[in-house]
C-alpha positions in Angstrom: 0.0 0.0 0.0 1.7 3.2 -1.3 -0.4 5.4 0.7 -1.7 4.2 3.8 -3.2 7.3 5.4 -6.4 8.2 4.1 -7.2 4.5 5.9 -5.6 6.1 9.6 -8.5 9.0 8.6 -11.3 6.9 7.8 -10.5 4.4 11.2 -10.3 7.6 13.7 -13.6 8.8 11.9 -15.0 5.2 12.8 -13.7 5.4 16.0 -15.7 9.2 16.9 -18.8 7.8 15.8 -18.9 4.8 17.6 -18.0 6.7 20.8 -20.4 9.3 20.2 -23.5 6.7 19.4 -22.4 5.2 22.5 -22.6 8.3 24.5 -26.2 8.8 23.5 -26.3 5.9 25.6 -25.2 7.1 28.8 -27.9 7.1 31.5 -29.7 10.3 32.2 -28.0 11.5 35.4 -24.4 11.2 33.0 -25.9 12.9 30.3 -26.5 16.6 32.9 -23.1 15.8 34.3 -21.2 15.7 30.5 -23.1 18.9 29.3 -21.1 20.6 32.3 -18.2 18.8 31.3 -18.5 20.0 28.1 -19.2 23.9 28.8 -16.4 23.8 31.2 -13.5 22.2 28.4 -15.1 24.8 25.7 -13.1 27.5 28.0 -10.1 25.6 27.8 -10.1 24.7 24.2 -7.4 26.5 23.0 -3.6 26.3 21.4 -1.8 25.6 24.3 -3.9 24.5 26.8 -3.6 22.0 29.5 -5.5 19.7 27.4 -3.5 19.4 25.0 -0.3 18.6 26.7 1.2 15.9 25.9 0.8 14.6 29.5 -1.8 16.3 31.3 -1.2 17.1 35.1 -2.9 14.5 37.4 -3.7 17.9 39.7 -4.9 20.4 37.1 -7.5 17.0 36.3 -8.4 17.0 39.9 -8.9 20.8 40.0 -11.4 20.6 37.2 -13.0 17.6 38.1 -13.9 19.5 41.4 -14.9 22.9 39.6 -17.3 20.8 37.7 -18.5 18.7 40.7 -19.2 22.5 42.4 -21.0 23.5 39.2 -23.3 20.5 38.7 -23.9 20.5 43.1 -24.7 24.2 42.8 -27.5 23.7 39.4 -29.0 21.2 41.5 -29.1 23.3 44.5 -30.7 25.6 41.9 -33.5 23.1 40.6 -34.2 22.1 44.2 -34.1 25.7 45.6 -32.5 24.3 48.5 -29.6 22.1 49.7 -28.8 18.6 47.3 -27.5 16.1 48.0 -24.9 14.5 45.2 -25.0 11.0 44.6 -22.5 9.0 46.0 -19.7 8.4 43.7 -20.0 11.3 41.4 -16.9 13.1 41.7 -15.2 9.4 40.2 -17.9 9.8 37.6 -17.4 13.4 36.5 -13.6 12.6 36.3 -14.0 9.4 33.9 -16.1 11.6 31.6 -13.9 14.4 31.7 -10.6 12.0 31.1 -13.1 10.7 28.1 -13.9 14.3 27.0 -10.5 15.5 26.8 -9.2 12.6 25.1 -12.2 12.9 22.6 -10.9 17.2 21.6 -7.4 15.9 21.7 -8.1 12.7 18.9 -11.3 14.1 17.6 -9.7 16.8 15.1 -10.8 17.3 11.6 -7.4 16.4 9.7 -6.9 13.0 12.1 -3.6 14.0 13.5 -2.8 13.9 17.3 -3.2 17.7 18.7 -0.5 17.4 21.0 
């Protein structure tokens, strides 16, 4: 095969579709969390951020995984109009969708190349 990258192109296409059909398929509760997920990492989507390094900080994850934990406790707080209660478990949660997120920008480019 003389040119074997419009294949790479057309397996990381196949790739982003089956993970987005499968994130249609996230219960509801994971659904809420990964819309705050996703307005917080469209702040951070930029040429140079943290994101995009090649090895992203262990503590700048745990940072945002609790900014977004404070966000989603504080629009339930909101839809309650008193004090929630998070579920058990949900700061473990919001970081496995936010690893998954990032990893998503950082694969999920138009031309198929890495952005790190």
């Amino acid at each position: 095969m003389t040119y074997p990258m419009p294949l790479f192109y057309q397996e990381e296409d196949t790739v982003m579709r089956d993970l987005e059909y499968l994130q249609e398929m996230y219960p509801a509760e994971a659904k809420k969390y990964r819309k705050v997920i996703v307005d917080v990492l469209d702040r951070l989507d930029y040429e140079g951020s943290m994101i995009y390094d090649e090895y992203p900080d262990r503590w700048q994850i745990y940072r945002l995984t609790k900014i977004i934990v404070d966000r989603i406790k504080d629009k339930m707080a909101a839809e309650t109009t008193g004090n929630a209660e998070c579920p058990a478990g949900i700061e473990e949660l919001v970081q496995v969708l936010l690893c998954e997120e990032i990893y998503r920008r950082r694969h999920g480019n138009r031309n198929g190349v890495l952005k790190f």
